[in-house]
N, C-alpha and C positions, 0 to 999 in steps of 0.2 A: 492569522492566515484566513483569506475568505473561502466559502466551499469552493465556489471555482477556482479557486486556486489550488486548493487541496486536490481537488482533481484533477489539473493539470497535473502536477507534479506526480503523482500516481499513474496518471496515463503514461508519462514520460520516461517514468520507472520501471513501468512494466515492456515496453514498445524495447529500453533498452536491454532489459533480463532475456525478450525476445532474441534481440542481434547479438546475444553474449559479452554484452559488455561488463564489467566488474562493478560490484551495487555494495556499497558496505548493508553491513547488517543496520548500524546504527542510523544510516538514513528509510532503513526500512519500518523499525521499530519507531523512529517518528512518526513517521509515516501512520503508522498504527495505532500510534498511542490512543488516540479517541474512544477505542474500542481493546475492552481489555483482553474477551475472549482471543480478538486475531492480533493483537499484541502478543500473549502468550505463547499462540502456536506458530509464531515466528522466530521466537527464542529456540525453539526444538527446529526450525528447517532450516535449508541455505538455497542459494543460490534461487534456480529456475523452481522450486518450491514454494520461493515467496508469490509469485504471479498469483495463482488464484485467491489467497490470504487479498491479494493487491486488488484485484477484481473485485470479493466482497465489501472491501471497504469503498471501495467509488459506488458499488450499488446501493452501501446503505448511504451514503452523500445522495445520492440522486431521488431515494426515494424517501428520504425523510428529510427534505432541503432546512427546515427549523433550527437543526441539532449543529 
């Protein structure tokens, strides 16, 4: 998956957790995987919890575009 895609799909994700829509876990923890810190603390939340886990991972894609 390319970073911009990775960040679509995180925008996308969180835009829907916004409008309450139903987000499994396990698309979120993909989501995450890159980063095992916010992998981890995604295993402990649900729901509207996952958004800012979701936020830090598009910030670190944006600001370390290499990785």
């Amino acid at each position: 998956m390319t970073q911009n895609h990775h960040v679509a799909l995180i925008s996308e994700t969180i835009r829907a957790l916004q409008r309450g829509a139903p987000i499994t876990k396990e698309l979120v923890l993909i989501l995450l995987k890159p980063w095992p810190d916010l992998y981890r603390n995604a295993i402990a939340r649900e729901g509207e919890d996952w958004i800012n886990l979701l936020q830090a991972a598009a910030a670190r894609i944006e600001l370390d575009p290499d990785d």
